[in-house]
C-alpha positions as CSV (number, residue, x, y, z in Angstrom):
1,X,55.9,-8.6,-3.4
2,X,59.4,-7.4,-4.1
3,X,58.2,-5.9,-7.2
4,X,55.6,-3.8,-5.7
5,X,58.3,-2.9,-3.0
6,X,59.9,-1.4,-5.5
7,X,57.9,1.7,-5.6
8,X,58.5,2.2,-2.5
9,X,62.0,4.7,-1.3
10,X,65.0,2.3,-0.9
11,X,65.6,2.2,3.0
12,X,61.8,2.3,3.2
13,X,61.3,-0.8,1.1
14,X,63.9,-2.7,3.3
15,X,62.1,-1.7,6.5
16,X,58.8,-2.6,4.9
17,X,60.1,-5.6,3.9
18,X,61.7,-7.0,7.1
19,X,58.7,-6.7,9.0
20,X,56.9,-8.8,6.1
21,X,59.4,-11.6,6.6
22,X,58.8,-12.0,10.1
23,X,54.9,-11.7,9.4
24,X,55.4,-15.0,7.4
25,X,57.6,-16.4,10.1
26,X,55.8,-16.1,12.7
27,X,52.3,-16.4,11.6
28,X,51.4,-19.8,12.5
29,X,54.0,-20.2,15.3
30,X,53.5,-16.9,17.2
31,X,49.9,-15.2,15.5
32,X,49.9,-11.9,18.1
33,X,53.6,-11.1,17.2
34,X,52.8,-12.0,13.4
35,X,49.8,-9.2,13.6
36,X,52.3,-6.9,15.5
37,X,54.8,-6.7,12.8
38,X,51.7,-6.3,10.0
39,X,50.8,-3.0,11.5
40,X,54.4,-1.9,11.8
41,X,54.5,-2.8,7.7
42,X,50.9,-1.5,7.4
43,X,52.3,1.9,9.1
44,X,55.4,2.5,7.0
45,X,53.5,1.3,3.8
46,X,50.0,1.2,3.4
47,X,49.2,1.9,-0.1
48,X,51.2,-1.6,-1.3
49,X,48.7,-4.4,-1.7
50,X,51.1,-7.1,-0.9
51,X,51.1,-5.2,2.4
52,X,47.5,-5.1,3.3
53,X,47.2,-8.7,2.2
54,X,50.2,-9.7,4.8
55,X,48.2,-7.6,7.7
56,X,44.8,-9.6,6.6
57,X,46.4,-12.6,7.1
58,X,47.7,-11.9,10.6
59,X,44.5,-10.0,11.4
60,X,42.5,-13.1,10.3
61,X,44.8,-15.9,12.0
62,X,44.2,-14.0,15.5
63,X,40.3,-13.8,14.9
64,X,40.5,-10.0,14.3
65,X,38.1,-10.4,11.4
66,X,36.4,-7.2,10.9
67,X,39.9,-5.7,10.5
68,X,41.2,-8.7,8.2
69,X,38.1,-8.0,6.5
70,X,39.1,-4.4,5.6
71,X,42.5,-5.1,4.8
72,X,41.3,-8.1,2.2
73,X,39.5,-5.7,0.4
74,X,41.8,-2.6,-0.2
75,X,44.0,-5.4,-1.1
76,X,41.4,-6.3,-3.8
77,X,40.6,-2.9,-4.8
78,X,44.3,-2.4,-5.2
79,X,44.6,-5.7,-7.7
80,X,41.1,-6.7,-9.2
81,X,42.9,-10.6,-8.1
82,X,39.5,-12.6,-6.7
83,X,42.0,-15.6,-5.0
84,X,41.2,-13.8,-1.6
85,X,37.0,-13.9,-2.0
86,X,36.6,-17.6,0.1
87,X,38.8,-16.0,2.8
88,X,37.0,-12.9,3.0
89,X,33.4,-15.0,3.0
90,X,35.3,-16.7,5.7
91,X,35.1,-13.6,7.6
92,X,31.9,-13.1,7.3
93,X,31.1,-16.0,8.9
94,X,33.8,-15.2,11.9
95,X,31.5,-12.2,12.4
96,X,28.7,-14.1,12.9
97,X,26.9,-13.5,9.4
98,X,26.3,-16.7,7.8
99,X,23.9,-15.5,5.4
100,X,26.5,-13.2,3.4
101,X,29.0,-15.6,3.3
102,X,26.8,-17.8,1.2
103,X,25.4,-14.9,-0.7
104,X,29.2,-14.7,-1.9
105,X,29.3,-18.2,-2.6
106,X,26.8,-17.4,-5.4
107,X,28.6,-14.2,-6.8
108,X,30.0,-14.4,-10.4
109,X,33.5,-14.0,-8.5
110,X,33.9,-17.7,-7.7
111,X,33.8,-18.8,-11.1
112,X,36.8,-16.4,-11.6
113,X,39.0,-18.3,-9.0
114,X,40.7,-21.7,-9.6
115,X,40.4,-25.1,-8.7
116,X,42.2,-24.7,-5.0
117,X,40.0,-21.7,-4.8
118,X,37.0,-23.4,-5.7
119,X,37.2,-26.0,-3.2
120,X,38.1,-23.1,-0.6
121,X,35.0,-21.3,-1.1
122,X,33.0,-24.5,-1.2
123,X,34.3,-25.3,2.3
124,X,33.3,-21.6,3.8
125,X,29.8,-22.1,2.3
126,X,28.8,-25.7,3.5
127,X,30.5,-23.8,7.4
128,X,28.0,-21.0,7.0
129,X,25.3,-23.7,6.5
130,X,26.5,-25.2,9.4
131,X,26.4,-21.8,11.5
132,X,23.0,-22.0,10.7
133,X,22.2,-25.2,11.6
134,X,21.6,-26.6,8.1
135,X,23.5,-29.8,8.6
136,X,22.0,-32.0,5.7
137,X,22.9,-28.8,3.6
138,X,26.2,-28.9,4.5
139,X,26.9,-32.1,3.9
140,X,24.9,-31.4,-0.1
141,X,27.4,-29.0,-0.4
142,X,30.4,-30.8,-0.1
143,X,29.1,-33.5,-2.1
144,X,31.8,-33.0,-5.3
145,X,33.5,-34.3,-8.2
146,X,36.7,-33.5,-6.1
147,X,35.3,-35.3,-2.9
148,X,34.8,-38.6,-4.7
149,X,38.0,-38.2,-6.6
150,X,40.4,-40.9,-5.5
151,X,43.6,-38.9,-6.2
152,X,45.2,-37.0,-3.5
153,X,45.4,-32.8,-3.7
154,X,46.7,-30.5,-1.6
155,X,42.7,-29.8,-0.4
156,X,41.5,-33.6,-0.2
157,X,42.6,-33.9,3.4
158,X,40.8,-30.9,4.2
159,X,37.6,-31.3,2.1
160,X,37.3,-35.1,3.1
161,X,37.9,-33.9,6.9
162,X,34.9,-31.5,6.3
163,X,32.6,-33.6,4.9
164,X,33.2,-35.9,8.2
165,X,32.5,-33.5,10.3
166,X,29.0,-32.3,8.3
167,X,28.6,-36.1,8.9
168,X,28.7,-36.0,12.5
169,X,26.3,-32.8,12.7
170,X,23.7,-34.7,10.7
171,X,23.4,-37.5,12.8
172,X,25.8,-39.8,10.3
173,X,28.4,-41.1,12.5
174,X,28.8,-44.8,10.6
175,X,29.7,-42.9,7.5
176,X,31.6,-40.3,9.4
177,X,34.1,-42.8,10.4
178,X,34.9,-43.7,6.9
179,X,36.0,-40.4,6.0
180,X,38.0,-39.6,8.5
181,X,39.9,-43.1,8.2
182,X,40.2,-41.2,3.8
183,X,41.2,-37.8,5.4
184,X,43.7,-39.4,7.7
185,X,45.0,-41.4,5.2
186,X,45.4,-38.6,2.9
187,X,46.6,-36.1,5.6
188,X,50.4,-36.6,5.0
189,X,51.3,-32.9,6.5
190,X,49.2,-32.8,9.6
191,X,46.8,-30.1,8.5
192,X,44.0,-31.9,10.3
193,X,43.7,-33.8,13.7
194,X,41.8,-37.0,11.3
195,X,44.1,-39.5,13.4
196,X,42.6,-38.3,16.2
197,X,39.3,-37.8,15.6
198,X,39.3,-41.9,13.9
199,X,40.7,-42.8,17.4
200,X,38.2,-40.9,19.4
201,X,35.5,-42.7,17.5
202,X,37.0,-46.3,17.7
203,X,37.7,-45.7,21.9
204,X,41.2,-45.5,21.3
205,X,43.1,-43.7,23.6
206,X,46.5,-42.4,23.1
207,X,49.3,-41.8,26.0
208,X,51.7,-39.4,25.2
209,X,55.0,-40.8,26.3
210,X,56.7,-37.6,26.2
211,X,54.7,-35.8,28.9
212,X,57.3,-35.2,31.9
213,X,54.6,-36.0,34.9
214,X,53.6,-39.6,32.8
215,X,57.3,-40.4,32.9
216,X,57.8,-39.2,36.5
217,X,55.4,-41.6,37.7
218,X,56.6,-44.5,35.6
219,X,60.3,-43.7,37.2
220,X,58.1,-44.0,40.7
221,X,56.7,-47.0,40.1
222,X,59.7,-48.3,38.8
223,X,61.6,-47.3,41.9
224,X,59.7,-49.0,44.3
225,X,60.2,-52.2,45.8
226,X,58.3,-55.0,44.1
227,X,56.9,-57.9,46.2
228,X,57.5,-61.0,45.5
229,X,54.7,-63.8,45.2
230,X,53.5,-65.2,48.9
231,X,55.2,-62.7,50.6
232,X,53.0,-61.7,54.3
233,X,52.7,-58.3,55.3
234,X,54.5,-57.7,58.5
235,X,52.6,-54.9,60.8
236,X,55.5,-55.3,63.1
237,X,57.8,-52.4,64.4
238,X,61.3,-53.5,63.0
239,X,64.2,-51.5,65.0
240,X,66.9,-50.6,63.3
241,X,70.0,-50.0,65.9
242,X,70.6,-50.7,69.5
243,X,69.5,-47.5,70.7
244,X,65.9,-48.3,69.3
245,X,66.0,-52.2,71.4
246,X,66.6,-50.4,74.5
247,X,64.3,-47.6,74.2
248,X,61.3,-50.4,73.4
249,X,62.9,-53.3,76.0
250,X,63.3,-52.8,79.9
251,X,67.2,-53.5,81.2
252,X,65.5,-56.9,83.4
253,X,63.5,-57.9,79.8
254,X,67.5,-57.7,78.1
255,X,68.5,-60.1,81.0
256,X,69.4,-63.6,80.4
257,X,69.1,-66.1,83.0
258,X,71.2,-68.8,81.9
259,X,70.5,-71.2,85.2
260,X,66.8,-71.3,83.7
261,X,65.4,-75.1,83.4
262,X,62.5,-74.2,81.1
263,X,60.1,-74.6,84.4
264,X,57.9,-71.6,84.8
265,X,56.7,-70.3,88.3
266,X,53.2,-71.0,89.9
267,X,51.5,-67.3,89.0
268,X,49.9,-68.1,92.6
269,X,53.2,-68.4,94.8
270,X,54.1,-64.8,92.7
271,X,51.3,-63.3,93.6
272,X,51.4,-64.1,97.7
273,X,55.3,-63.4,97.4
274,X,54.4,-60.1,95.6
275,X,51.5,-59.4,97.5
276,X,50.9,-56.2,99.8
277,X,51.3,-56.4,103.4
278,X,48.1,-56.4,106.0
279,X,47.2,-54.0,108.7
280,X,47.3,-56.5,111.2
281,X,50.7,-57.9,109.8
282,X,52.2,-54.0,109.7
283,X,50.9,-53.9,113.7
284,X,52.7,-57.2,114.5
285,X,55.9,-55.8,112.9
286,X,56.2,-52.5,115.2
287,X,55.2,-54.7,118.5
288,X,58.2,-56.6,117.8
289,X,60.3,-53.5,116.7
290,X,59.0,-51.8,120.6
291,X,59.6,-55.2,122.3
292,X,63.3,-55.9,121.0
293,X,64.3,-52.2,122.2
């Protein structure tokens, strides 16, 4: 890339070649600001290949594939390199033609392109079968010397992965939980989710220990007070100071008698004491009253 910089003016090339840097920086973490700085670069310099392969990239990581698709080729014009062909199949697929992605699987071009390459386009083509609902094809297609191989390349995790997958589609889930058990195992970088997929076919479920509301209710639960074994629930009102008692209590409930023998009153002889006065009684009172003045 620096070597085709080169033909480029000297503060040109520099500017050119910063916004390339952060293209490569930030094309998996941050795609949209990746494709931003590829048209900046694309701007300043777009007769360098190295440049129109940079803004296919971005344009194809954020699903602008028409556009990726464009840039891929000038890139090839400007080369005569074929490594890019299974990418650019790959974008025929993304929009939504199946049928020339596979025609390009069967283009003199892809016995040009080596082994990595090779496996690349066999990936894109057993997809497009796929797109078109050709699962049994697909899985044909990944059938391979470098699928059965038991060493481990920078594709097997991939290509074992995809095969899984074409599996699943075909109605092969027994044998689809072999290989993703070989892609996992040969997945030592992440670049598939095989773990996952093994787990989600076993009913495994996974708790991820660092997710802040998970660990806000543990801290919860582990706040609150645990109950011991043949403890009652109480319903009762407990109060908590003296101002609570005598808001509940009457003053004559708070009194103690202590000249009390433990002998209750008759409710009867309560009730005549407490009961109301007659009319006749009331009448008997006030003739009394008149006859003492």
């Amino acid at each position: 890339m620096r070597q085709e910089l080169k033909s480029l003016p000297k503060t040109l090339a520099d500017d050119v070649a910063r916004n390339l840097v952060m293209v490569a920086r930030l094309l998996d973490s941050e795609p949209e600001e990746a494709y931003q700085y590829s048209r900046v670069a694309l701007r300043l310099a777009s007769r360098v290949a190295a440049v129109r392969e940079a803004a296919g990239f971005a344009s194809y990581v954020t699903q602008r594939y028409s556009e990726a698709l464009t840039e891929f080729r000038a890139a090839r014009r400007m080369t005569g390199r074929v490594d890019l062909w299974p990418v650019m199949a790959d974008c025929e697929r993304g929009l939504s033609r199946p049928e020339r992605a596979l025609a390009m699987a069967g283009e003199p071009e892809v016995k040009q392109l080596d082994k990595a390459g090779q496996v690349e386009m066999r990936l894109v083509a057993a997809g497009a079968r796929a797109d078109m609902e050709q699962f049994d094809a697909a899985v044909v297609t990944l059938q391979s010397p470098e699928l059965a191989s038991s060493s481990v390349q920078p594709w097997t995790a991939r290509l074992r992965y995809a095969y899984a997958e074409a599996l699943i589609a075909a109605g092969r889930a027994d044998e689809a939980r072999d290989w993703f058990a070989k892609a996992a195992e040969a997945d030592t970088d992440g670049s598939t989710n095989a773990s996952e997929r093994l787990a989600e076919i076993d009913g495994v479920e996974f708790t991820d220990a660092l997710d802040p509301e998970l660990a806000e209710d543990e801290a919860d639960r582990a706040e609150a007070p645990k109950k011991r074994a043949g403890d009652v629930a109480d319903d009762r009102v407990i109060f908590e100071d003296e101002e609570d008692v005598e808001e509940f209590y009457d003053e004559d409930d708070l009194e103690i008698d202590e000249d009390f023998d433990g002998v209750v009153p008759a409710r009867e002889q309560d009730a005549e004491s407490d009961a109301p006065k007659t009319d006749q009684a009331d009448k008997a009172d006030k003739a009394e009253e008149t006859k003492a003045e």
